[in-house]
Each structure stands twice: as C-alpha cells, then as structure tokens.
C-alpha positions in Angstrom: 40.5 -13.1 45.6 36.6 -13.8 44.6 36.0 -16.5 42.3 35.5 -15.9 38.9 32.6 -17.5 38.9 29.9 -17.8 41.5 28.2 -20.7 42.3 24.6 -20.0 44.1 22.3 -23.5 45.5 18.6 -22.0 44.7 16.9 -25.1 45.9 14.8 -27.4 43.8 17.4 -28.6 42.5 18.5 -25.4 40.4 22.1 -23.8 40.3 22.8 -20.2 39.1 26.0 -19.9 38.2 27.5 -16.1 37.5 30.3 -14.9 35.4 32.3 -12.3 38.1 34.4 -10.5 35.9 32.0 -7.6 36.0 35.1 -4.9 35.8 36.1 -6.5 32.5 32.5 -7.2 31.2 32.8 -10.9 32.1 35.5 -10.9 29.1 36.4 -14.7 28.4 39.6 -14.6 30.2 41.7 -18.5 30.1 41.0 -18.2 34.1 37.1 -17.1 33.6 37.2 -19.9 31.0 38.7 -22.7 33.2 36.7 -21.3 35.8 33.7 -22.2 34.5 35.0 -25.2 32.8 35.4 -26.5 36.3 32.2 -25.5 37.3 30.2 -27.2 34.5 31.9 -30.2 35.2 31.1 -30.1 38.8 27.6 -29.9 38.1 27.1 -32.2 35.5 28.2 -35.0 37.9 26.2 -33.9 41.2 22.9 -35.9 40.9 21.2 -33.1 43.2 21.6 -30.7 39.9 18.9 -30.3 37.7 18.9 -27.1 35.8 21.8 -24.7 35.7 21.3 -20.4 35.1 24.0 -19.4 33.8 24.2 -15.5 34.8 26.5 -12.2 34.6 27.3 -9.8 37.2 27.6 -6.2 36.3 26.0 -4.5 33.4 27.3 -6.9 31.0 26.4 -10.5 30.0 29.5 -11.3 28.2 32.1 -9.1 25.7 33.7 -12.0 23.9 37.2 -12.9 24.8 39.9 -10.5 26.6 41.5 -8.9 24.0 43.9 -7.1 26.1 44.8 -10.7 26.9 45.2 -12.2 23.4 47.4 -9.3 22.5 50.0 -10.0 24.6 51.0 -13.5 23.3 50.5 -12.6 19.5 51.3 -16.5 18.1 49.2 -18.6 15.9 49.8 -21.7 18.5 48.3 -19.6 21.5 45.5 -18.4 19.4 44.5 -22.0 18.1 45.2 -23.1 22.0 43.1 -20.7 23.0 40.1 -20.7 20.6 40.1 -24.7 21.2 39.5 -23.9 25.2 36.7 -22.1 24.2 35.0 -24.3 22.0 36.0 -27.3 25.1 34.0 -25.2 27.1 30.8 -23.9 24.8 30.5 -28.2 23.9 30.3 -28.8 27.3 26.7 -27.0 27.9 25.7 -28.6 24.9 27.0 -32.2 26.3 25.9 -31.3 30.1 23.5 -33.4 31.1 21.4 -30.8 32.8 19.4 -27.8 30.5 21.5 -24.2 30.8 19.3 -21.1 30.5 21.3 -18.0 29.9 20.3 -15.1 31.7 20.9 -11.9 30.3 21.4 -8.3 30.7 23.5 -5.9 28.5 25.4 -6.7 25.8 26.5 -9.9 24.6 28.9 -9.4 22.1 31.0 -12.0 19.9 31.9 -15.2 22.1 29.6 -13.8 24.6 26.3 -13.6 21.8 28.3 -17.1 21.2 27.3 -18.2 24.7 24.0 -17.5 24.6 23.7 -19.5 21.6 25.0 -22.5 22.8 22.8 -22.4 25.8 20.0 -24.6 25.7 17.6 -21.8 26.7 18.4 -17.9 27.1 16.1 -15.3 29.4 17.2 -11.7 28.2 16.1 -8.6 30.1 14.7 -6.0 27.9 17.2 -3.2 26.4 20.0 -5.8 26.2 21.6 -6.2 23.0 23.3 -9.0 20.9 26.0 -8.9 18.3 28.9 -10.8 16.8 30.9 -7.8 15.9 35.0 -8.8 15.3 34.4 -7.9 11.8 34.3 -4.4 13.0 38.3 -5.2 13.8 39.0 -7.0 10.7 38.3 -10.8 12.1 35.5 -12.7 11.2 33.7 -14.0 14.4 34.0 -17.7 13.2 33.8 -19.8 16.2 30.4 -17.4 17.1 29.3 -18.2 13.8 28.9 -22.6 14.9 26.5 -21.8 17.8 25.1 -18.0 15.8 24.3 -20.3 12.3 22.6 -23.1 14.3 19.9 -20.7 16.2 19.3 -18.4 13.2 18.5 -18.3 10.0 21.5 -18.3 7.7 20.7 -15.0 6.3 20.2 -13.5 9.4 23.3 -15.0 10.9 25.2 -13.7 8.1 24.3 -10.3 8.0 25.3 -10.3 11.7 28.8 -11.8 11.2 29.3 -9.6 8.7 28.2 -6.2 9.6 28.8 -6.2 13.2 25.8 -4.6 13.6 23.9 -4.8 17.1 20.3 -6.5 17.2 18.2 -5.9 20.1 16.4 -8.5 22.4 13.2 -8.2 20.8 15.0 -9.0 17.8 17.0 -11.9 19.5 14.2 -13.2 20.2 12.3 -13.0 16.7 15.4 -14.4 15.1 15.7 -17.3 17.5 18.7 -16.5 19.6 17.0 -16.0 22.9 13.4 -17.7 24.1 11.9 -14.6 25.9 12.4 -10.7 26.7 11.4 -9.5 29.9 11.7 -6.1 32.2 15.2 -6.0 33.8 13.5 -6.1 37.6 11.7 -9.5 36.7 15.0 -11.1 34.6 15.9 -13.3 37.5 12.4 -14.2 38.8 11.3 -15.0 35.4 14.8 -17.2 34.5 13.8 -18.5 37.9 10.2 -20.0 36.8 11.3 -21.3 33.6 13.9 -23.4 35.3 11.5 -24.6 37.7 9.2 -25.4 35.7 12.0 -27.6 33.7 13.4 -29.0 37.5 9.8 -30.1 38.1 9.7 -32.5 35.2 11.6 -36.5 36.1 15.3 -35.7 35.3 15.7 -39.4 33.0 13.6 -37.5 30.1 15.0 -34.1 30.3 18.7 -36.0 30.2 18.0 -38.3 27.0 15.7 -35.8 25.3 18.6 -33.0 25.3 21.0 -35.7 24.5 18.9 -36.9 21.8 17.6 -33.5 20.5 21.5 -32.1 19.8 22.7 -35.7 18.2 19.6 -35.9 15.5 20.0 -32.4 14.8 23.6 -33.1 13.0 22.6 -36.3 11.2 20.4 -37.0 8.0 16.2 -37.3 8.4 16.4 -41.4 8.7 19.2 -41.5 11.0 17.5 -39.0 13.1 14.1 -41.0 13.5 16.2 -43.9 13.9 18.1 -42.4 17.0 14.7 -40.8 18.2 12.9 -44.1 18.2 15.4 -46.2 20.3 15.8 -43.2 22.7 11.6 -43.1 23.1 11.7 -46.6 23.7 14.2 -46.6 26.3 12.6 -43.8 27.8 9.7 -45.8 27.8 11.5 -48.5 29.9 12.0 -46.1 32.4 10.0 -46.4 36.4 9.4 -42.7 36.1 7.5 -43.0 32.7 5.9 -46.1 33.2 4.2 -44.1 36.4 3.6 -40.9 34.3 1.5 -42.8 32.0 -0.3 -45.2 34.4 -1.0 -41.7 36.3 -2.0 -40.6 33.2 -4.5 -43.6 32.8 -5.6 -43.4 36.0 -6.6 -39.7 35.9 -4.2 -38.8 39.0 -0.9 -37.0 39.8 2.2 -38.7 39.1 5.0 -39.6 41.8 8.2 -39.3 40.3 11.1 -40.9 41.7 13.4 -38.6 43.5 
C-alpha cells in the first residue's frame, strides 16, 4: 500500500512533503492525519531539514476531513477525539521549527482552507479555490475559523464561515490567506524558489524568528516587545550573526555555518 503521505529530499536542505489520498481529495482521514503527524515530527528533528512544501497529489489540495469516515462512528467522544487530532496536528506546523509553504492546486475546502492557513507561507496555482463551507451542511467550520480569523480580516473571515461561499486565489491572496498566485505549470518551480530562497538564509534566525513571530502575536503590545527584544539579543549572540554583520561591515559575503 503507498503511503499516505510522500516524502521527497529536493536538496538544499528542502523536503516536499505530499498528501496521497488523491482518490479521496486528500480528505483528512485519522491515517492521512497520523500520517502526516509522523512525518512533521520526523522532520522537525532532522538538522539536515530546513524548509518543508507541504503538497497535494491529484486535482485537489485538501477537502476537509472524511466525512464518509466521521459518519460511521456518530458519538460526541469520537468527534471531540477527532477534532483534537487535528488541531495536534495543524499546532505542530505552527510549532515546527522549520517554515511550511503550502502548495496549492484545486480546492481547499474547510480543514483543507484550514491548512493552508496554518501554514507559515502558501503558493497557490491560479484557478484554485478556497472556502470554509460546512455551513452549507448545517455545521459551522469552527476549528477552520482559529487558523481562517488569524490570516483574514474578521469580516472577511466571517462572511466565509458563514456563507460557504468559494473565493478564488486572487482573492486568497488579496485577503491574506495565501502569499502568491501563479500559473499551474510554474506552481512547483515557483514554491520551489521561495523555499530556497528561505533555506539560503542561517537556519538559528529563521527558527527563533518563527518561534518568536507566533508567541508575540497572542500576547499584549509590551509583552510582545519584551519577548522580541530578548529573542534579538540572543540572536545577536549567535556565530552566524555575529559573521553576518562583520560581513556586513566589511563589505563582503557572509560564510554561514553549516
């Protein structure tokens, strides 16, 4: 049986990982989950890592979870069991030490649009399409809404949530969701460069500026500068930055440690 989730070495220290449920639209099964649970966790502890794509196969990105799935244990416990998972999961790209860039192509619907959001970064091909739409079967998309409300505006994020309505790419994009549209043919080359352009940069800032940008964004203005300031000057401390700006100084390329 192929896994349920692909794991590809691109060199320079970038990983594409692939959802490979394409038959079921890369539905959030609990094996697709754990799957890629596994996976993230794999990664964020191999020092050779230092970008992650996190792909689709098939002509959707992600449909949300497998309904035909949650319908056939119909309990509250389950659900909550299940719904938990998920979140597990969506918290660990935000905690991974190691940016995650989406890439995208179709539809990205309810925990799938949810996926995107909690990506650090997302790369959709144009035509694809975005929506959080379990209104549409009489539940609210709440989990969606965390990552959805904290990309968006909250008027935007709202009419989503509670029309159901599609929004295209170029709207994604104008609304926050996603970073860039590009033509389906360039959608990996173009993920690609961004990631390499984020590998080429020394790993120590990249890990305590991701950690740092998520932990002042849930605290008060003061506490935020306050966290900011002791991670800049332990950054600071750092070889790699201490050679970035005496390169600087000096008018010369820097040589960052490996």
């Amino acid at each position: 049986m192929e896994s349920l989730v692909l794991s590809q070495d691109l060199g320079n220290g970038i990983v594409r990982l692939t959802l490979n449920r394409p038959q079921a639209f890369n539905s959030l099964s609990e094996s697709l989950l754990a799957a890629l649970q596994a996976e993230l966790e794999r990664l964020d502890k191999d020092p050779a890592a230092r970008v992650v794509i996190l792909a689709a196969a098939g002509k959707a990105y992600c449909t949300g979870h497998d309904l035909r799935e949650m319908r056939a244990d119909p309990s509250q416990e389950y659900y909550e069991r299940l719904f938990t998972t998920c979140a597990t999961m969506m918290m660990t790209i935000q905690h991974l030490t190691k940016p995650v860039i989406a890439e995208v192509q179709g539809v990205a619907t309810a925990a799938g649009c949810q996926l995107v959001a909690m990506c650090d970064l997302a790369v959709a091909a144009a035509g694809s399409r975005f929506a959080v739409s379990g209104i549409n079967l009489g539940l609210f998309c709440s989990t969606p809404s965390v990552a959805l409300s904290r990309n968006v505006s909250r008027k935007r994020a709202l009419e989503m949530l509670l029309t159901g309505d599609f929004i295209s790419a170029e709207e994604a994009r104008d609304y926050g969701l996603i970073n860039r549209v590009v033509p389906p043919d360039e959608l990996q080359s173009a993920t690609e460069a961004l990631a390499l352009r984020i590998a080429a940069k020394p790993q120590i800032a990249i890990e305590m500026g991701k950690r740092l940008f998520y932990a002042q964004l849930e605290t008060g203005i003061e506490q935020a500068y306050q966290l900011a300031g002791e991670t800049m000057a332990c950054n600071m401390m750092h070889p790699d930055t201490l050679e970035g700006v005496q390169a600087f100084l000096e008018k010369r390329p820097p040589s960052w440690a490996k």
